[in-house]
C-alpha positions as CSV (number, residue, x, y, z in Angstrom):
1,X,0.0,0.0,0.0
2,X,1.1,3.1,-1.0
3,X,1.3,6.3,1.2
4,X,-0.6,9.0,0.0
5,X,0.2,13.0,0.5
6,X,-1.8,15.8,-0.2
7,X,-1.7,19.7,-0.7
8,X,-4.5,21.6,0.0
9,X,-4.9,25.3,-0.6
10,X,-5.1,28.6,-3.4
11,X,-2.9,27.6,-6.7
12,X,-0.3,29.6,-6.3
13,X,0.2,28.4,-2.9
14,X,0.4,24.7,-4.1
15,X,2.0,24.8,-7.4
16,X,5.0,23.8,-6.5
17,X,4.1,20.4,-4.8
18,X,2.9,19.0,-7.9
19,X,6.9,19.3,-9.4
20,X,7.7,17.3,-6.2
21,X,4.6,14.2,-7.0
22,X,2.4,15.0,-4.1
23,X,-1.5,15.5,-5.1
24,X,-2.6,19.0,-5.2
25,X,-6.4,20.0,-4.4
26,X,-6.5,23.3,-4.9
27,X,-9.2,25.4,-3.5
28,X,-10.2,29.1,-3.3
29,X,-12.2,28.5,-0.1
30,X,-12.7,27.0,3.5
31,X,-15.8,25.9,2.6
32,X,-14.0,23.8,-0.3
33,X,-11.0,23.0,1.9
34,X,-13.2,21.2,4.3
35,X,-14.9,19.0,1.7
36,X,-11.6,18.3,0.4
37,X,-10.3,16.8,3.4
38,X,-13.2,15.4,4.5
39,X,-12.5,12.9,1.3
40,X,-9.6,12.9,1.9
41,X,-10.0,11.6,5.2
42,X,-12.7,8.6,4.2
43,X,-10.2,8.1,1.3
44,X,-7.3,6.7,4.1
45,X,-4.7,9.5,3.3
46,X,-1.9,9.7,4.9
47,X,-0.9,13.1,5.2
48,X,-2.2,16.4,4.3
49,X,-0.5,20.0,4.2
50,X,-3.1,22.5,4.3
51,X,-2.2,26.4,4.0
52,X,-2.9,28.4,7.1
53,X,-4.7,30.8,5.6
54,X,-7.8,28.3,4.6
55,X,-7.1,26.5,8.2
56,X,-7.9,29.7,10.1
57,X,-11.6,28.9,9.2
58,X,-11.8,25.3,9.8
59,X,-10.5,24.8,13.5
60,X,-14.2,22.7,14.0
61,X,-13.2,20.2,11.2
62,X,-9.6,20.5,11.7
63,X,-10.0,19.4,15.4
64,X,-11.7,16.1,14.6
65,X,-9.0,14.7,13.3
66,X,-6.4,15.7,15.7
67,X,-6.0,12.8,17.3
68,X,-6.8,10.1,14.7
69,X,-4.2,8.4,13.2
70,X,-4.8,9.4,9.3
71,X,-5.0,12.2,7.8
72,X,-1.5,13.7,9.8
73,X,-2.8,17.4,8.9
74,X,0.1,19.9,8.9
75,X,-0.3,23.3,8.4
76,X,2.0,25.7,6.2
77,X,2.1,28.8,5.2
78,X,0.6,29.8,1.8
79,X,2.0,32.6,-0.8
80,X,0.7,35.7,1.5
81,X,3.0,34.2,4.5
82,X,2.6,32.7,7.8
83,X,0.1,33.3,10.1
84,X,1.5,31.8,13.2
85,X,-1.2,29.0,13.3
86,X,1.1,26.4,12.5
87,X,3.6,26.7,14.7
88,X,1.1,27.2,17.4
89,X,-0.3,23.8,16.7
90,X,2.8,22.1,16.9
91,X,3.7,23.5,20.3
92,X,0.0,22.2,21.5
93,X,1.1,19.0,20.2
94,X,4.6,18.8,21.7
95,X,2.9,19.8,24.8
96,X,0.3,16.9,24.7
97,X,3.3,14.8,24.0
98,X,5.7,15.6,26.3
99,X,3.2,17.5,29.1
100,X,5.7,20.5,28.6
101,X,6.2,23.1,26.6
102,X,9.9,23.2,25.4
């Protein structure tokens, strides 16, 4: 079985990771975003990058699969820059993980 990783955000933002053979979704809103990865999810994929600026508006579906096994969501920042979210979410997680923050 293969492992499967996916990109999720605005074109621009996601070009880029089709050059490098992941699957792109691009979409233009949260709305679309969370449809996306909904499938994605049901679909058994692996990993998913989604930018921060479509995660801002999707903390609800975001949070259901924070501590399932698949999709591993990871947040990046698109073409207008970071917005601090993901690195936020990492230091929740290393802070779950460790009971700490470091």
């Amino acid at each position: 079985m293969s492992e499967r990783i996916a990109v999720i955000g605005d074109w621009n933002s996601i070009l880029g990771f089709r050059a490098l053979g992941l699957e792109t979704y691009p979409a233009s809103t949260s709305e679309e975003a969370k449809e996306i990865l909904r499938d994605l999810a049901k679909e058994n994929c692996s990993v998913v990058y989604l930018t921060e600026q479509l995660a801002k508006d999707m903390s609800d579906t975001i949070g259901r699969y924070k501590d399932a096994l698949r999709p591993a969501i990871i947040l990046i920042p698109g073409r207008e820059g970071s917005l601090g979210i993901g690195r936020e979410n990492i230091q929740q997680a290393i802070k779950r993980a460790i009971g700490t923050d470091i």
